[in-house]
C-alpha positions in Angstrom: -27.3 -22.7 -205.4 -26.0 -21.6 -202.1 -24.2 -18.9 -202.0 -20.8 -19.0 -200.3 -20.5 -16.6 -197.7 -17.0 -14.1 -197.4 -14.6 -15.0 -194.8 -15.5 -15.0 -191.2 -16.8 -10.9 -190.4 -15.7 -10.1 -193.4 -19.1 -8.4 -194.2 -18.9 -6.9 -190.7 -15.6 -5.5 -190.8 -16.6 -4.0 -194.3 -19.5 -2.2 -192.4 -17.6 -1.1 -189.4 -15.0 0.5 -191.9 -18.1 2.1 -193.5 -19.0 3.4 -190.2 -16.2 5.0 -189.6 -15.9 6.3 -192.9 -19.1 8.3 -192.2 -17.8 9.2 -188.6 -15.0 11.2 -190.3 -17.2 12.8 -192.2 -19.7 13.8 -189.7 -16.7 15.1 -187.1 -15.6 17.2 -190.1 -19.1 18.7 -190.5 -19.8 19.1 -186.8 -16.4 21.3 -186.1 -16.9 23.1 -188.8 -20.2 24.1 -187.2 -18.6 24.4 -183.9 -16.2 26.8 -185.2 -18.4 28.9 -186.5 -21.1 28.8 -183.7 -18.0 29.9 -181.5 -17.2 33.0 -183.8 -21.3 33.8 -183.3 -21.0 33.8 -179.8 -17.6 36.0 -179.5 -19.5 38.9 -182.0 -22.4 38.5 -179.7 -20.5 38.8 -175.9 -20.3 42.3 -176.5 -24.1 43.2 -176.6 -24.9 40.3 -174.0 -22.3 42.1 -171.4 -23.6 45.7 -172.4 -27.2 45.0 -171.3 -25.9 42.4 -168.4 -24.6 45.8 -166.6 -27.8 47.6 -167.6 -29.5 45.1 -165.8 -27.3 45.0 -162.7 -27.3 48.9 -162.4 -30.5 50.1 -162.9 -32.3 46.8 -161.9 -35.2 47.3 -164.3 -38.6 45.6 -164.7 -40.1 43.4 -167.5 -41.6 45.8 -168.9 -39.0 48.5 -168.7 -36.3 45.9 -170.1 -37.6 44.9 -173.3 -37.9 48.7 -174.2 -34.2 49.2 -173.4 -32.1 49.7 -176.6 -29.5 47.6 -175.1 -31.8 44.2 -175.3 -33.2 45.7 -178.8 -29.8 45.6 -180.4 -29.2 42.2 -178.9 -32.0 41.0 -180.0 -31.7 42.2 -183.3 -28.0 40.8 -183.4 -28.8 37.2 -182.6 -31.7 37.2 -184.9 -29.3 38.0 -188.0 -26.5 36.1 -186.7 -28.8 33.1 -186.8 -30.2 34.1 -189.9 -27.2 34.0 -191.6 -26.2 30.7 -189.5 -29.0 28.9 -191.2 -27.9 29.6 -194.6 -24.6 28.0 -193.6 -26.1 25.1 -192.2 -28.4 24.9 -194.8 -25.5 24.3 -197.1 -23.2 21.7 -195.1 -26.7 19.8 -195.0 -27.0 19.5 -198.4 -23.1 18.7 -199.0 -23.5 15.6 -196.5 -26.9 15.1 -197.3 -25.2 14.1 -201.1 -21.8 12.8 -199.9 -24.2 10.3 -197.8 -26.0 9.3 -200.9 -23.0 8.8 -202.4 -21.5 6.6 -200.0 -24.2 4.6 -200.0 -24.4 3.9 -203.3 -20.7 3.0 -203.5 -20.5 1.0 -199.9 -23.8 -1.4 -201.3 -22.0 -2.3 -203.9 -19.4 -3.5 -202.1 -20.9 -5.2 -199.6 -22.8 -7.4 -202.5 -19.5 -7.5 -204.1 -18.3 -9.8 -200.6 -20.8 -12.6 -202.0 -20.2 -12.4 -205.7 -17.4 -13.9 -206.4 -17.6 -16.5 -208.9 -21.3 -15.8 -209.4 -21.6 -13.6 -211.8 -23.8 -10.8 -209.7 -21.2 -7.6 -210.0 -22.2 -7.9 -213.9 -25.9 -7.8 -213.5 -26.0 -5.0 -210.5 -28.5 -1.9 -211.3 -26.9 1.2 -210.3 -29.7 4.2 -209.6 -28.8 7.6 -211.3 -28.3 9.8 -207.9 -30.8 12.1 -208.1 -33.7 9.4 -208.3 -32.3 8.3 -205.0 -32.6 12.1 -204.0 -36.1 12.5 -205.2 -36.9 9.4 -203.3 -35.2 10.2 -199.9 -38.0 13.7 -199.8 -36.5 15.0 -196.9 -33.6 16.7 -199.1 -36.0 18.3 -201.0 -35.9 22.4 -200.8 -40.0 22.4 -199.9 -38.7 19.2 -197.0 -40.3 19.7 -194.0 -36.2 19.0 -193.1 -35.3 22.7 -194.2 -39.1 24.3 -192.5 -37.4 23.0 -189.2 -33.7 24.4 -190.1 -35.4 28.1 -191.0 -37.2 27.9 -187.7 -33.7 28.2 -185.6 -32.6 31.9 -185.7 -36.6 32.9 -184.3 -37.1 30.4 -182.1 -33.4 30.3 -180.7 -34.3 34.6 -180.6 -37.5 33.8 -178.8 -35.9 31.9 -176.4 -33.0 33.7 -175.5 -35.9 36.5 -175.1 -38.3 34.9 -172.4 -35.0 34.0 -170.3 -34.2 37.7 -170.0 -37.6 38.4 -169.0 -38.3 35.6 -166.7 -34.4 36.2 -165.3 -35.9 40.0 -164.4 -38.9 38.9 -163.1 -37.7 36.7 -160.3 -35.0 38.8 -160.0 -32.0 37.1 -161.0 -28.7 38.3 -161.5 -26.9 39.5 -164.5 -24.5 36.5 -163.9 -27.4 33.7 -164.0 -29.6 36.0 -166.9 -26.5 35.5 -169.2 -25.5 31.9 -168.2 -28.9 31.3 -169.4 -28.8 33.4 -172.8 -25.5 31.5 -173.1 -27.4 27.6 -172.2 -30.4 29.2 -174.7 -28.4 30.1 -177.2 -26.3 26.6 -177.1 -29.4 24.7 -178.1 -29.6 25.7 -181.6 -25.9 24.5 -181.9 -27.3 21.4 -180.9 -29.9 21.5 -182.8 -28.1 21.7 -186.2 -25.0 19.4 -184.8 -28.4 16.9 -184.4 -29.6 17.7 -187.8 -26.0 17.1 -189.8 -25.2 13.4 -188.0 -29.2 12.4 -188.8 -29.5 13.9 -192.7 -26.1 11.9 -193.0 -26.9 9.0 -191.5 -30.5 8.7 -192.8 -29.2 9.9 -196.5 -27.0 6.9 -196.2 -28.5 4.5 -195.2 -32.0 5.1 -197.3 -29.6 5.3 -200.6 -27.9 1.9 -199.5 -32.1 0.6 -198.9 -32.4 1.7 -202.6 -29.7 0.2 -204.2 -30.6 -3.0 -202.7 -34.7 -2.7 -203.9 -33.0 -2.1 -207.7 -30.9 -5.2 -207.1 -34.0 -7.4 -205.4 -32.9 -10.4 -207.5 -29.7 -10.5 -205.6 -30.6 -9.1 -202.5 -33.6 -10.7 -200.3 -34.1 -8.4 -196.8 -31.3 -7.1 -194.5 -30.4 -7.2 -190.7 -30.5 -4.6 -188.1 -27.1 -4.9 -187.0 -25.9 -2.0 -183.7 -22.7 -1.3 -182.9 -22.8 -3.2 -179.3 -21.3 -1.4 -176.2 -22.0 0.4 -173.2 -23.5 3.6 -174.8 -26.1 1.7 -177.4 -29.5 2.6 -176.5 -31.9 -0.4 -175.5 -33.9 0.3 -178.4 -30.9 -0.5 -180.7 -30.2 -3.1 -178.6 -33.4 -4.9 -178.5 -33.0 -4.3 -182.8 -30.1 -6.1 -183.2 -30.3 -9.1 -185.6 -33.8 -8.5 -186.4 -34.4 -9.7 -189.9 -36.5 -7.0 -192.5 -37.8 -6.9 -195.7 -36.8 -4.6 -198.2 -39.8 -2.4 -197.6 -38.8 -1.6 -194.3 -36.6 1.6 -193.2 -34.0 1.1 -190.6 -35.7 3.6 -188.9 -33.0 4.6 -185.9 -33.2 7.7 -183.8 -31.7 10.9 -184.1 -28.0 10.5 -184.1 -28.6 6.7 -184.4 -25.3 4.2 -185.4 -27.1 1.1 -186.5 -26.5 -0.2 -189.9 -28.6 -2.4 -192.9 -26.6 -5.9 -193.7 -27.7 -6.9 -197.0 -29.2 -10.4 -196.6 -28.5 -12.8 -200.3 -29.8 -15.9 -201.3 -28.1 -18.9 -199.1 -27.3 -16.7 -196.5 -26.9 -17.7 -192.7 -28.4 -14.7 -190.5 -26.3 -16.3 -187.7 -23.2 -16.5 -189.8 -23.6 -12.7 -189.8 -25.2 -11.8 -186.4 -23.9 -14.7 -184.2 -26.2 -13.4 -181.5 -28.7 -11.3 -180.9 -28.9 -7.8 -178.7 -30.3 -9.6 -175.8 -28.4 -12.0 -176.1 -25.5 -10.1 -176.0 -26.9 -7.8 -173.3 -27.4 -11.3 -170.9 -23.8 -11.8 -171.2 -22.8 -8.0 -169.7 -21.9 -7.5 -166.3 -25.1 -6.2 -164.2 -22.8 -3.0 -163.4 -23.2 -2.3 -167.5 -26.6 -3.6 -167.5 -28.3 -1.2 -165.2 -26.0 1.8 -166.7 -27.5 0.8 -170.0 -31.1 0.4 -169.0 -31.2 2.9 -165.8 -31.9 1.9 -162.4 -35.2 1.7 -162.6 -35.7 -0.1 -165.8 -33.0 -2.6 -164.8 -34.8 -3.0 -161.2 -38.3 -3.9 -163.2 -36.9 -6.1 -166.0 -35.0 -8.4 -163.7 -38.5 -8.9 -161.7 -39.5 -10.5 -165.0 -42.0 -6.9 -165.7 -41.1 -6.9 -169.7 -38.4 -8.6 -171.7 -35.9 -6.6 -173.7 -37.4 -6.7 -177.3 -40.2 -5.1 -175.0 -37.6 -1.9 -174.6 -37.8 -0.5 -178.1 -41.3 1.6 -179.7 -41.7 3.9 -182.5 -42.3 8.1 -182.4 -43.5 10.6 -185.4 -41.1 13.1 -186.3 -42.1 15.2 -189.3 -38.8 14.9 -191.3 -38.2 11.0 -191.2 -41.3 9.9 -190.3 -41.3 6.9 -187.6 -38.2 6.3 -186.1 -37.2 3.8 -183.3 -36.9 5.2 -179.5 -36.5 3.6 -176.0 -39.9 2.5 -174.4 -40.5 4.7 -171.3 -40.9 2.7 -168.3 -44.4 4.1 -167.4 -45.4 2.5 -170.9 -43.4 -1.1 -169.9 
């Protein structure tokens, strides 16, 4: 029996709300761990200004700063700010970690439910208990290689913000560019956890949505690699788009990644769901996006015929999720 497909981009509307569902949630998250960062940054000014007019008046060397009691207390401050930063993050990680798990859950459902009606399949959908999905995902897990990274912040964020006052001193910089960088130092561990909340979201999603369809494999065959197509999608996600995959496979995006699994059932069209691929909807853009997209370089060599754009997208380790999908450098093309 072929199975009658929802109305035209139904199932993609469904996903895009689904999208933007998670978006919410992930702009919640991240100014809540603006806000806070921000209130870090105003108890630590105080310290960082203290030791900035040390530096300027008594124009010490690298050895003699690191003995002042100004840069001790600094030091000391950032390390327990951080410390105590990491617990916080520790804990909006595992509250979107499980709302993602959640939503997963609930949005594969649904997006079965587009093809079920009048077959029967809602009835005879197997729902996992949560924390079997949990158990399965690993990387939520309190030993998870996930949480090793997240306690390494507050020293190596400390570390860091260490060797720029030293190296500042040593080539004899100026308060005013030692505490820009303290400031550009101590910005990358915002990053870093802003990075960590969109990908444990994201991956916690999409991973329980993966599950849901392996315990419903009678209804669901494989899914599609579907991006959200526009002038900031990497050419890794682009080169992705409309692939076909087996329910074995992760959708193994980058950090930060948007992409999204479209079930595949029995009957399906692929190009009823994905009328066209990523390059095919990359040929149709204006060079001026094209080159933005792919860099000048990239663009200058792909147009000479050098690689072809399913050529663009490769595969790196990263010890929480494993392999995940990057953009090809071009020394590699």
């Amino acid at each position: 029996m072929t199975t009658p497909a929802p109305p035209d981009n139904e199932i993609i509307r469904l996903s895009m709300q689904f999208r933007s569902a998670l978006e919410k949630r992930d702009k919640a998250a991240i100014g809540r761990l603006v806000r806070s960062y921000q209130n870090i940054y105003k108890r630590l000014e105080g310290n960082i200004d203290r030791l900035m007019l040390k530096i300027g008046a008594d124009a010490p060397t690298t050895g003699q700063v690191v003995r002042l009691q100004r840069y001790k207390q600094l030091m000391k401050q950032i390390e327990s700010e951080l410390s105590d930063y990491q617990v916080y993050v520790k804990t909006e990680l595992e509250q979107i970690g499980s709302a993602g798990v959640d939503a997963g859950m609930v949005d594969a459902r649904k997006m079965i439910n587009l093809y079920a009606d009048g077959l029967g399949i809602e009835a005879g959908f197997n729902a996992l208990p949560k924390d079997a999905i949990e158990t399965l995902l690993g990387f939520l897990g309190e030993d998870s290689p996930l949480y090793k990274r997240l306690n390494e912040l507050a020293p190596q964020t400390a570390l860091q913000v260490s060797d720029a006052i030293v190296e500042g001193v040593g080539l004899g910089q100026g308060p005013r560019t030692i505490a820009r960088e303290i400031t550009n130092k101590l910005g990358m561990a915002l990053t870093d956890s802003m990075r960590m909340m969109r990908t444990v979201q994201l991956w916690s999603y999409r991973e329980s949505s993966r599950a849901s369809y392996i315990a419903n494999n009678h209804i669901v065959d494989g899914w599609i690699w579907h991006a959200q197509l526009d002038g900031s999608t990497c050419m890794s996600c682009v080169a992705m788009h409309g692939t076909t995959h087996s329910l074995s496979e992760t959708l193994n995006d980058h950090h930060n990644g948007r992409c999204a699994m479209i079930p595949i059932v029995p009957g399906l069209d692929r190009e009823f769901v994905v009328p066209e691929t990523g390059e095919e909807w990359f040929n149709k853009q204006p060079e001026s996006i094209q080159r933005q997209m792919m860099g000048k370089g990239k663009h200058k060599a792909w147009t000479e015929g050098a690689f072809g754009i399913s050529d663009l997208t490769t595969t790196r380790e990263d010890d929480v999720y494993g392999l995940m999908r990057v953009v090809k450098p071009l020394k590699d093309l």
